[in-house]
N, CA, C and O atoms as a Tinker XYZ file with bonds, in Angstrom:
   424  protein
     1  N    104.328000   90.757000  112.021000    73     2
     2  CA   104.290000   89.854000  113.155000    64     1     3
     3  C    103.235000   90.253000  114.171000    63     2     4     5
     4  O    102.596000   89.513000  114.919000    81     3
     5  N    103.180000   91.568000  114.048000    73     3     6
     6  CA   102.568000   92.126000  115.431000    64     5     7
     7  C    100.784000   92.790000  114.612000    63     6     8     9
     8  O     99.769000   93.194000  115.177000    81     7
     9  N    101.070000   92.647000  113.308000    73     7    10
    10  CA    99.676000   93.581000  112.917000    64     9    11
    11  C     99.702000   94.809000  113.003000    63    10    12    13
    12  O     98.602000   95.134000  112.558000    81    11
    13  N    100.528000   96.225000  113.439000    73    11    14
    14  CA   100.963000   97.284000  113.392000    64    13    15
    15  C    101.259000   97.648000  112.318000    63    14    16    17
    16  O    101.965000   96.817000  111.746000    81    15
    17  N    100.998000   98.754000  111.596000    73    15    18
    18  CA   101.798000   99.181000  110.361000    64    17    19
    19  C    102.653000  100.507000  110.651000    63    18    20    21
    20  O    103.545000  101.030000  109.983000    81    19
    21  N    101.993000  100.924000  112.052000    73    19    22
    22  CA   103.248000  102.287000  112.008000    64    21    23
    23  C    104.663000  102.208000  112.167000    63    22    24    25
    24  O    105.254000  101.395000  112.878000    81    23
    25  N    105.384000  103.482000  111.160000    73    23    26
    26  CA   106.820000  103.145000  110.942000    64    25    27
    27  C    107.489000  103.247000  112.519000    63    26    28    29
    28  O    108.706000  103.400000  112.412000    81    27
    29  N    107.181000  103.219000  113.519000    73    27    30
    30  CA   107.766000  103.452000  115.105000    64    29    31
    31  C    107.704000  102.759000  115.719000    63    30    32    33
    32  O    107.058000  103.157000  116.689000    81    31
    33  N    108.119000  101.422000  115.864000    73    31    34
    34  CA   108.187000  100.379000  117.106000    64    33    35
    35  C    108.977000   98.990000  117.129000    63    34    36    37
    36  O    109.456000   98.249000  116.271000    81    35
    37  N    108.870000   98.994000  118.717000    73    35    38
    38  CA   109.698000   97.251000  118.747000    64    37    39
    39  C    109.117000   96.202000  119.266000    63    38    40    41
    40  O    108.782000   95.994000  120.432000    81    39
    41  N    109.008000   95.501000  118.253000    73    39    42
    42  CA   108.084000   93.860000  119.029000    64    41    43
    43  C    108.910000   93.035000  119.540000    63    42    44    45
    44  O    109.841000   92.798000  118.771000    81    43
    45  N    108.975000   92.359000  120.765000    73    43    46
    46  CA   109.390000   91.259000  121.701000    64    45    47
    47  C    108.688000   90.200000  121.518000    63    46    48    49
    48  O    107.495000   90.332000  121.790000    81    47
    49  N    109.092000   88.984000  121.074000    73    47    50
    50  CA   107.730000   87.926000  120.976000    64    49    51
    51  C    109.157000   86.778000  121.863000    63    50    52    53
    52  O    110.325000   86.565000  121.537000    81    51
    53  N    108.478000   86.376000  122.815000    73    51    54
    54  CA   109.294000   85.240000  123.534000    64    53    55
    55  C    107.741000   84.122000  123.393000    63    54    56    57
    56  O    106.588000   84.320000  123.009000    81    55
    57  N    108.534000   82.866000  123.960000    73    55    58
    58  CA   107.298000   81.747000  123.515000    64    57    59
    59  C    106.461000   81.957000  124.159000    63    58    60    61
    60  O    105.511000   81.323000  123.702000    81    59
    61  N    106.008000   82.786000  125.481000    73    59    62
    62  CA   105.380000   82.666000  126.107000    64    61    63
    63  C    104.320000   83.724000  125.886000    63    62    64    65
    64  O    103.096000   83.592000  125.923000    81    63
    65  N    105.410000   85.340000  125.529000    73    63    66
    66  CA   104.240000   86.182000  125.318000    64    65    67
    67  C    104.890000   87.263000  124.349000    63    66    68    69
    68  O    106.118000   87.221000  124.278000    81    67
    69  N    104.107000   88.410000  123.448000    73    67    70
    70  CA   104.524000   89.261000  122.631000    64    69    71
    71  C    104.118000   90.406000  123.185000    63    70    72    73
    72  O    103.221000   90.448000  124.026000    81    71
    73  N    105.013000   91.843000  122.577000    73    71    74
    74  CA   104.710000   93.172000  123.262000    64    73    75
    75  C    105.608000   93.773000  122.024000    63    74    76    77
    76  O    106.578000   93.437000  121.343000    81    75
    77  N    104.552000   95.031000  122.169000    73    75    78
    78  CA   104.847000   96.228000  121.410000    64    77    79
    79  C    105.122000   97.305000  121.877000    63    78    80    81
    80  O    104.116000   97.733000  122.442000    81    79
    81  N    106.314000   98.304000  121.992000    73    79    82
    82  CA   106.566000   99.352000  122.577000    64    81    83
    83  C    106.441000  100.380000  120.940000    63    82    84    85
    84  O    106.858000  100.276000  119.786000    81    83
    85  N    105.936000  100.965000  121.427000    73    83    86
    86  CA   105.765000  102.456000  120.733000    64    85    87
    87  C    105.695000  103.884000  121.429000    63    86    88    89
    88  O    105.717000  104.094000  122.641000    81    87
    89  N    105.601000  104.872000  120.350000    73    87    90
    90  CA   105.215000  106.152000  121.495000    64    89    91
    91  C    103.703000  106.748000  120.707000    63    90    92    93
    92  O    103.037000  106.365000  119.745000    81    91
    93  N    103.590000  107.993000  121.793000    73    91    94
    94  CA   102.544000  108.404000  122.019000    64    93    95
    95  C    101.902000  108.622000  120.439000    63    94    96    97
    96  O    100.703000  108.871000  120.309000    81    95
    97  N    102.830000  108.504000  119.229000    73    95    98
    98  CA   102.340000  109.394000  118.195000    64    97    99
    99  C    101.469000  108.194000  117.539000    63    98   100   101
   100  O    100.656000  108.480000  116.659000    81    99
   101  N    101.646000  106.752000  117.993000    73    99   102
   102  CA   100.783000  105.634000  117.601000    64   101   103
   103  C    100.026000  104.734000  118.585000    63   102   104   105
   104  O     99.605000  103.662000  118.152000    81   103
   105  N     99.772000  105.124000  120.100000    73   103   106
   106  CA    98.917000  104.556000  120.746000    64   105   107
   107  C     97.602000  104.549000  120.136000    63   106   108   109
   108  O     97.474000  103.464000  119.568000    81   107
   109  N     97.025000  104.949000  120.056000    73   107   110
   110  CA    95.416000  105.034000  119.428000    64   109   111
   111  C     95.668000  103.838000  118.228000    63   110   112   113
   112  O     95.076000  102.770000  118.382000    81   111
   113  N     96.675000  104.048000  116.858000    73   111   114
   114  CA    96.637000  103.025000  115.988000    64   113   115
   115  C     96.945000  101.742000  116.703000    63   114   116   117
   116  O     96.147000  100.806000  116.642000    81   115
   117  N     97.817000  101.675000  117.228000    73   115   118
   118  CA    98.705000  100.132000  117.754000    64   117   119
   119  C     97.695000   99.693000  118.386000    63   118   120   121
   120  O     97.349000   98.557000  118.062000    81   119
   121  N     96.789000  100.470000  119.595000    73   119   122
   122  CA    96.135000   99.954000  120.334000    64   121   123
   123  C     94.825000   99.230000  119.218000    63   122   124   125
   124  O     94.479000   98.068000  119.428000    81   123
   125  N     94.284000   99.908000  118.250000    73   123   126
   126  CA    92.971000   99.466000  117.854000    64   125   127
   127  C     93.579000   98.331000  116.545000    63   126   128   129
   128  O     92.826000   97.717000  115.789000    81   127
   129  N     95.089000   98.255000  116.518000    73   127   130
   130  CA    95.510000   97.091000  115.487000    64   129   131
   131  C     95.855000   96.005000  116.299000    63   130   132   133
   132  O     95.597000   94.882000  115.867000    81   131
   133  N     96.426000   96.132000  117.470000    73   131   134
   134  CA    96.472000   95.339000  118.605000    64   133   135
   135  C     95.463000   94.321000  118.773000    63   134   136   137
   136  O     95.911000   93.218000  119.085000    81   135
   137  N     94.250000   94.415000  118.647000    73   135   138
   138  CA    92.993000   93.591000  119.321000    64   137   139
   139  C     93.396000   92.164000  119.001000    63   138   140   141
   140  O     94.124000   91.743000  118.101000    81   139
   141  N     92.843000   91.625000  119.811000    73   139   142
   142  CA    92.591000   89.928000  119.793000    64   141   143
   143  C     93.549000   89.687000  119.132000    63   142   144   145
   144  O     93.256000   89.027000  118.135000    81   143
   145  N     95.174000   90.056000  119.281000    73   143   146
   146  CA    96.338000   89.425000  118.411000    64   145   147
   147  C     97.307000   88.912000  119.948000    63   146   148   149
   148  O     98.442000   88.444000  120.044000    81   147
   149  N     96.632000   89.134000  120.633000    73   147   150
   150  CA    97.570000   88.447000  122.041000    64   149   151
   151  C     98.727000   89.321000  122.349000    63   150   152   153
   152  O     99.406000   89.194000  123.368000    81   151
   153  N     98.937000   90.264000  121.379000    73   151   154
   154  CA   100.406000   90.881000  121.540000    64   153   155
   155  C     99.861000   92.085000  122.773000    63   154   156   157
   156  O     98.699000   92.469000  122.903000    81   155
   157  N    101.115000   92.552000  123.640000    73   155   158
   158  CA   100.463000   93.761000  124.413000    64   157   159
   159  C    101.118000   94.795000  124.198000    63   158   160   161
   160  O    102.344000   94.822000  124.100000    81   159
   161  N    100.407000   95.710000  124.107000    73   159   162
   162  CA   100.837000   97.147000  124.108000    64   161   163
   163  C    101.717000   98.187000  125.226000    63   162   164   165
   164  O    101.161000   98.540000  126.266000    81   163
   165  N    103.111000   98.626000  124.906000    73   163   166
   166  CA   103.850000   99.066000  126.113000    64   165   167
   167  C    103.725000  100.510000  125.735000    63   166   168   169
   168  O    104.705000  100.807000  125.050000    81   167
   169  N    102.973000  101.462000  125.890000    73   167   170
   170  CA   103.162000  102.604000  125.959000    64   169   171
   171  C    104.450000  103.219000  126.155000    63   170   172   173
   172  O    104.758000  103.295000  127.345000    81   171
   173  N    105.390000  103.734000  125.248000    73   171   174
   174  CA   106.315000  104.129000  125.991000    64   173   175
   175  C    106.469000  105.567000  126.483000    63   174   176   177
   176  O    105.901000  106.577000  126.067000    81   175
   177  N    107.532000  105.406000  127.644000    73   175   178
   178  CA   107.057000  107.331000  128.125000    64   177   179
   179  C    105.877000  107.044000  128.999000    63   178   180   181
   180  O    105.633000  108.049000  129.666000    81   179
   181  N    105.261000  106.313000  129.191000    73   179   182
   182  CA   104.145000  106.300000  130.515000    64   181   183
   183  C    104.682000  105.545000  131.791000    63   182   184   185
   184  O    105.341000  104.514000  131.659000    81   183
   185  N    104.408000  106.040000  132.948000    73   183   186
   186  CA   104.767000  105.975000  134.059000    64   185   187
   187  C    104.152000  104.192000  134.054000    63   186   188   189
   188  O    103.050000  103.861000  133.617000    81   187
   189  N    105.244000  103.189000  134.686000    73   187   190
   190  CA   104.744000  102.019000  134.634000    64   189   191
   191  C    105.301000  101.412000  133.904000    63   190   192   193
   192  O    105.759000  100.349000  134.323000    81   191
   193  N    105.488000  101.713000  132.744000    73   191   194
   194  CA   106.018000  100.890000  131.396000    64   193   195
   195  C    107.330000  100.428000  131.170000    63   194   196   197
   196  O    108.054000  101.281000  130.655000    81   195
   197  N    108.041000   98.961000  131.478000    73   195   198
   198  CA   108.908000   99.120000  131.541000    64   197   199
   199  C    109.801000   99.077000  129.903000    63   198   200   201
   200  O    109.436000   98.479000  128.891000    81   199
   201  N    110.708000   99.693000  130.042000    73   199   202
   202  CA   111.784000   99.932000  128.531000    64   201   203
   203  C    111.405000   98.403000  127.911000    63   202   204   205
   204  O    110.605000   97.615000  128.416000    81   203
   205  N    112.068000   98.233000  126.878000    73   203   206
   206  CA   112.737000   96.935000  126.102000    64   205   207
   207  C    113.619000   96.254000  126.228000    63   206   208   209
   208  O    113.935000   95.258000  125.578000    81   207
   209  N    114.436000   97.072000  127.680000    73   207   210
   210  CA   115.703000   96.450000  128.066000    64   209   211
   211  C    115.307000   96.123000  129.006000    63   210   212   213
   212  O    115.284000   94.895000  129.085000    81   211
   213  N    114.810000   96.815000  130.161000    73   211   214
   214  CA   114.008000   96.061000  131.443000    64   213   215
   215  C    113.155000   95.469000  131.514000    63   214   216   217
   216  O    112.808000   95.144000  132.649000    81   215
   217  N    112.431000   95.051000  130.464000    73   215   218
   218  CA   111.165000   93.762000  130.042000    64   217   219
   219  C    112.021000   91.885000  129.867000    63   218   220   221
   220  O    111.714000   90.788000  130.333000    81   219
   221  N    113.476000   92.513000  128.700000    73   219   222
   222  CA   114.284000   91.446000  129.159000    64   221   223
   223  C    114.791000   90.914000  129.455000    63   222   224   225
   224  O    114.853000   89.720000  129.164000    81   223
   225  N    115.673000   91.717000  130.472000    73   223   226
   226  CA   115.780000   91.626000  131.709000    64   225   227
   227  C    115.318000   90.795000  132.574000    63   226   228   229
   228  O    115.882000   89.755000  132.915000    81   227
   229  N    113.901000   91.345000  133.120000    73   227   230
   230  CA   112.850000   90.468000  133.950000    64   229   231
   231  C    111.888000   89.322000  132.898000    63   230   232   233
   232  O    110.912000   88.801000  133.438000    81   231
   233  N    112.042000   89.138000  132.146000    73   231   234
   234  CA   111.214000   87.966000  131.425000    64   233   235
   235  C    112.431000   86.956000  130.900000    63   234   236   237
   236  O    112.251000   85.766000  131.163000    81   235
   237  N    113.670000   87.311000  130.173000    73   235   238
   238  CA   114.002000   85.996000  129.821000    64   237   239
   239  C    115.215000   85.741000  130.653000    63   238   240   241
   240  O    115.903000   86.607000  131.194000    81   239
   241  N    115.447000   84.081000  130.702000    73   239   242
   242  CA   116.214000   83.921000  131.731000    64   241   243
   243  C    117.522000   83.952000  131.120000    63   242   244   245
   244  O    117.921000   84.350000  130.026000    81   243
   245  N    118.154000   83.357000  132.251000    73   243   246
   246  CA   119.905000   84.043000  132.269000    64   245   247
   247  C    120.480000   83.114000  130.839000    63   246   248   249
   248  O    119.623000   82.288000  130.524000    81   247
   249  N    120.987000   83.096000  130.464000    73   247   250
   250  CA   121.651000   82.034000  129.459000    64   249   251
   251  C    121.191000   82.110000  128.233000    63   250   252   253
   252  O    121.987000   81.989000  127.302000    81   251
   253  N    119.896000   82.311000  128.004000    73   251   254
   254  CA   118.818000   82.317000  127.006000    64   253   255
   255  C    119.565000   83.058000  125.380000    63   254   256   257
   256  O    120.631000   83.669000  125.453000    81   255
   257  N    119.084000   82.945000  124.479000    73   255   258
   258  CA   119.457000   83.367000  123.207000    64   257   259
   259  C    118.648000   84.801000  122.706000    63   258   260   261
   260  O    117.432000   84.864000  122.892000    81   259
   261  N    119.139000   85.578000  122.272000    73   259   262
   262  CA   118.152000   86.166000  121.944000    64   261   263
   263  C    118.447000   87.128000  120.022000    63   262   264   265
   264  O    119.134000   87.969000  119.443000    81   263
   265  N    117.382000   86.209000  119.852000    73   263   266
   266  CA   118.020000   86.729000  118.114000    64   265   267
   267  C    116.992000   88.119000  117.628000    63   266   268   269
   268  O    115.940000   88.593000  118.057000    81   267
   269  N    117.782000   88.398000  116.688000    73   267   270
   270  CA   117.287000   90.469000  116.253000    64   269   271
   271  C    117.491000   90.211000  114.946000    63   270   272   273
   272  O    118.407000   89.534000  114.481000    81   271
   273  N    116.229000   91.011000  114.084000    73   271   274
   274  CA   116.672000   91.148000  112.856000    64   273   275
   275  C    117.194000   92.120000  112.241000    63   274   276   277
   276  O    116.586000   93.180000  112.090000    81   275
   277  N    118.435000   91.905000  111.778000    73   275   278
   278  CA   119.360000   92.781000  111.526000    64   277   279
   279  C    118.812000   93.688000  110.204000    63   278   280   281
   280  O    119.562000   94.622000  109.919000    81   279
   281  N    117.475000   93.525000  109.266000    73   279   282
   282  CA   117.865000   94.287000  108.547000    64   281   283
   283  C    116.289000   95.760000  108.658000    63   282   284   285
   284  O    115.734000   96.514000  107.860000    81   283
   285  N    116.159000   95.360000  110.524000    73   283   286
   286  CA   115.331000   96.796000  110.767000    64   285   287
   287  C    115.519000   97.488000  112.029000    63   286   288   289
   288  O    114.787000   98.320000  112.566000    81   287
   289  N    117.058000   96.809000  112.557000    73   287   290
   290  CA   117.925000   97.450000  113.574000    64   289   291
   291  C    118.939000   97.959000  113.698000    63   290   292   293
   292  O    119.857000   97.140000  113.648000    81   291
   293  N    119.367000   99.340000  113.899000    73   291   294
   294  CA   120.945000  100.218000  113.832000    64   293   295
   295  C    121.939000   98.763000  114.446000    63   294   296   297
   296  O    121.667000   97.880000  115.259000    81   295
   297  N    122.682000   98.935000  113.939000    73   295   298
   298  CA   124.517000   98.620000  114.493000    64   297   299
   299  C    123.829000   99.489000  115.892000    63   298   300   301
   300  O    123.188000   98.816000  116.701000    81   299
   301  N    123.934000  100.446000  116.042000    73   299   302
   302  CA   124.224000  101.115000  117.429000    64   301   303
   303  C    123.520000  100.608000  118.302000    63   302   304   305
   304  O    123.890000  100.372000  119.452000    81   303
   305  N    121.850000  100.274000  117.589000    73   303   306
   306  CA   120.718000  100.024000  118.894000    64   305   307
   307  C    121.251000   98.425000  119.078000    63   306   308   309
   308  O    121.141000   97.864000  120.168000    81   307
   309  N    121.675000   97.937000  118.225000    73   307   310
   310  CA   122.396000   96.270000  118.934000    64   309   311
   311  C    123.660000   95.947000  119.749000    63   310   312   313
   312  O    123.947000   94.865000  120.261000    81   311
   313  N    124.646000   97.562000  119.779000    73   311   314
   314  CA   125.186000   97.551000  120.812000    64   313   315
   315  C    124.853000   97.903000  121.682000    63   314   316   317
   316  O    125.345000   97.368000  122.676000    81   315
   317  N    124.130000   98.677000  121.841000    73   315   318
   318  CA   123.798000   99.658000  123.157000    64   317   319
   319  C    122.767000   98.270000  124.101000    63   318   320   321
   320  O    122.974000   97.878000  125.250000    81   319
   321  N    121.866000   97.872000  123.297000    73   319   322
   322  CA   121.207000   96.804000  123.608000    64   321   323
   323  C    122.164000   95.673000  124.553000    63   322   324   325
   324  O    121.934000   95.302000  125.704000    81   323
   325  N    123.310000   95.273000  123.642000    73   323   326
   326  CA   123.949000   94.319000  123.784000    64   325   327
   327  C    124.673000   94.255000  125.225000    63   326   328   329
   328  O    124.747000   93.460000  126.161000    81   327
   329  N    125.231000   95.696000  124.842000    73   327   330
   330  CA   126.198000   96.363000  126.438000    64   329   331
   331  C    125.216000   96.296000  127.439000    63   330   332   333
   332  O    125.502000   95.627000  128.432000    81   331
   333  N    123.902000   96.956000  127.381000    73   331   334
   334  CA   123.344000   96.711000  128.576000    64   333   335
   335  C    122.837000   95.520000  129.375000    63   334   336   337
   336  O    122.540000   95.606000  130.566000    81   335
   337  N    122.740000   94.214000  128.535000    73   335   338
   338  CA   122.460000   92.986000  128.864000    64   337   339
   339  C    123.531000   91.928000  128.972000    63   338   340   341
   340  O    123.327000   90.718000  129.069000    81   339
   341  N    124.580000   92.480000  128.944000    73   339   342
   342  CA   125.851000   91.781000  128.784000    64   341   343
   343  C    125.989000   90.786000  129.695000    63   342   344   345
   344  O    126.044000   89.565000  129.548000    81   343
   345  N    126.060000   91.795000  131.100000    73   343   346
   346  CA   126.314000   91.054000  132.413000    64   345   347
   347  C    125.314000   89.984000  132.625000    63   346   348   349
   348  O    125.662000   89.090000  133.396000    81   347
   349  N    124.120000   89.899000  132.083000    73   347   350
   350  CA   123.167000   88.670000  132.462000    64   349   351
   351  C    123.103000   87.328000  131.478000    63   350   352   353
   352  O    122.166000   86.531000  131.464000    81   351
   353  N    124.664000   87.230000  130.410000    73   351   354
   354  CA   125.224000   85.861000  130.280000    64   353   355
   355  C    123.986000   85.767000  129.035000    63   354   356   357
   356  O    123.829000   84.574000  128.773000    81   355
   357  N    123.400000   86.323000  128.500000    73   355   358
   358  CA   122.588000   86.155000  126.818000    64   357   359
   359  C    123.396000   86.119000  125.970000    63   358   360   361
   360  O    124.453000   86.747000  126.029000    81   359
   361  N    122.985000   85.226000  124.828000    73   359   362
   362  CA   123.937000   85.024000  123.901000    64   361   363
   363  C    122.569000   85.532000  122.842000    63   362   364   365
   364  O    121.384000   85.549000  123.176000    81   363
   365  N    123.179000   85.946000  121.412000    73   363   366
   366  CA   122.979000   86.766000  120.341000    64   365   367
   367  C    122.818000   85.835000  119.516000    63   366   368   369
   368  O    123.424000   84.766000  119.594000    81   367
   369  N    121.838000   86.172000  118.467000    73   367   370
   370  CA   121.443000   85.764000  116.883000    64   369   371
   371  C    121.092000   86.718000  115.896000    63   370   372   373
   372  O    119.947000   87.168000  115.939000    81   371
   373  N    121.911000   87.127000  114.966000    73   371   374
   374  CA   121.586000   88.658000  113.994000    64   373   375
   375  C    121.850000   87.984000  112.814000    63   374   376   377
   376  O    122.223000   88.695000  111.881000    81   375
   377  N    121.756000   86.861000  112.627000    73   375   378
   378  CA   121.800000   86.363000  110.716000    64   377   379
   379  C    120.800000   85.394000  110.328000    63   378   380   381
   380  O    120.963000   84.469000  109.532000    81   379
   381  N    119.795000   85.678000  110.937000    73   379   382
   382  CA   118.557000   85.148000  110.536000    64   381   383
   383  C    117.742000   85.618000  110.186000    63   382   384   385
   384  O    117.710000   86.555000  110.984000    81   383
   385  N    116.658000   85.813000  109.341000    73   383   386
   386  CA   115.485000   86.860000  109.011000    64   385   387
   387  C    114.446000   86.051000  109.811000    63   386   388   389
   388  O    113.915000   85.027000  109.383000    81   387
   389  N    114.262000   86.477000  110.732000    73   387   390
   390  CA   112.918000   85.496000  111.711000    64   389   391
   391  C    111.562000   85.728000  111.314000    63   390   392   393
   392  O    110.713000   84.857000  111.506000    81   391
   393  N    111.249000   86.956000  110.714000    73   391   394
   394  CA   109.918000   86.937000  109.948000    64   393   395
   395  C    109.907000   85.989000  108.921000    63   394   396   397
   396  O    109.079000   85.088000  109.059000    81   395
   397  N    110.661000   85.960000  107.859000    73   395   398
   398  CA   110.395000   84.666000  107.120000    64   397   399
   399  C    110.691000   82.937000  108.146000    63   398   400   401
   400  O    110.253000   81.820000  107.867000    81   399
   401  N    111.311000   83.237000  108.975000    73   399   402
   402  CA   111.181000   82.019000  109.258000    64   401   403
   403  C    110.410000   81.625000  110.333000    63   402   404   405
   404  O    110.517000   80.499000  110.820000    81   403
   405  N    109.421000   82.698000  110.857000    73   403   406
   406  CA   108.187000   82.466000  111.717000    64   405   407
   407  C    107.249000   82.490000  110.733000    63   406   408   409
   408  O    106.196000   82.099000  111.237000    81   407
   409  N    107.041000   82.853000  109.139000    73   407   410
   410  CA   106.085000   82.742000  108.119000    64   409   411
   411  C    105.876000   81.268000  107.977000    63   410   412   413
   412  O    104.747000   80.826000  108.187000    81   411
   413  N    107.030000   80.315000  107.581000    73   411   414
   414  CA   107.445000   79.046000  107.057000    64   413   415
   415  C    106.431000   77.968000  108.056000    63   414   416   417
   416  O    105.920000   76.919000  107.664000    81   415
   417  N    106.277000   78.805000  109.974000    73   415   418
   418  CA   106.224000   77.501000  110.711000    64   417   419
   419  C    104.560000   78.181000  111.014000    63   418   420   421
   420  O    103.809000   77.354000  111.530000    81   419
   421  N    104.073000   79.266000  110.808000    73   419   422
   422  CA   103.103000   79.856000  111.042000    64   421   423
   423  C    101.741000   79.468000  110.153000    63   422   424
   424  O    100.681000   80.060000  110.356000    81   423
């Protein structure tokens, strides 16, 4: 989705915009696979950068859906995820494979 091949990261793609959080051991790759793909690069661990939870947080709104593909995310990181966004009224999608079905419309 994102053009990245390192095994370490999480892409956010909302309609408006995409982001890649990684750490330090693939800035240099992400950044030079990154180019002209619109997606942005979140350094993680750098002063500034906000998490994956405080990006959606402040970008998607209250009510909004937000679907995960379940077969390159822990059970744990979709609760922990889940618990922390609870209170801001998002509702969940985990039985969809969205790479094939962003391939289909792409």
């Amino acid at each position: 989705m994102t053009g990245f091949t390192g095994s370490a990261g999480t892409a956010i793609v909302t309609l408006t915009e995409a982001g890649l959080w990684t750490d330090g051991r693939y800035f240099i790759q992400s950044e030079n696979q990154l180019i002209n793909t619109g997606v942005t690069l979140f350094r993680m661990g750098n002063d500034g950068v906000p998490t994956v939870e405080a990006f959606l947080k402040e970008t998607i709104k209250k009510g909004a859906k937000i679907a995960f593909d379940c077969k390159v995310i822990s059970i744990e990181y979709f609760r922990g995820l889940k618990s922390t966004l609870e209170s801001s009224g998002f509702s969940y999608e985990i039985n969809e494979d969205l790479v094939d079905m962003m391939k289909k419309f792409g």
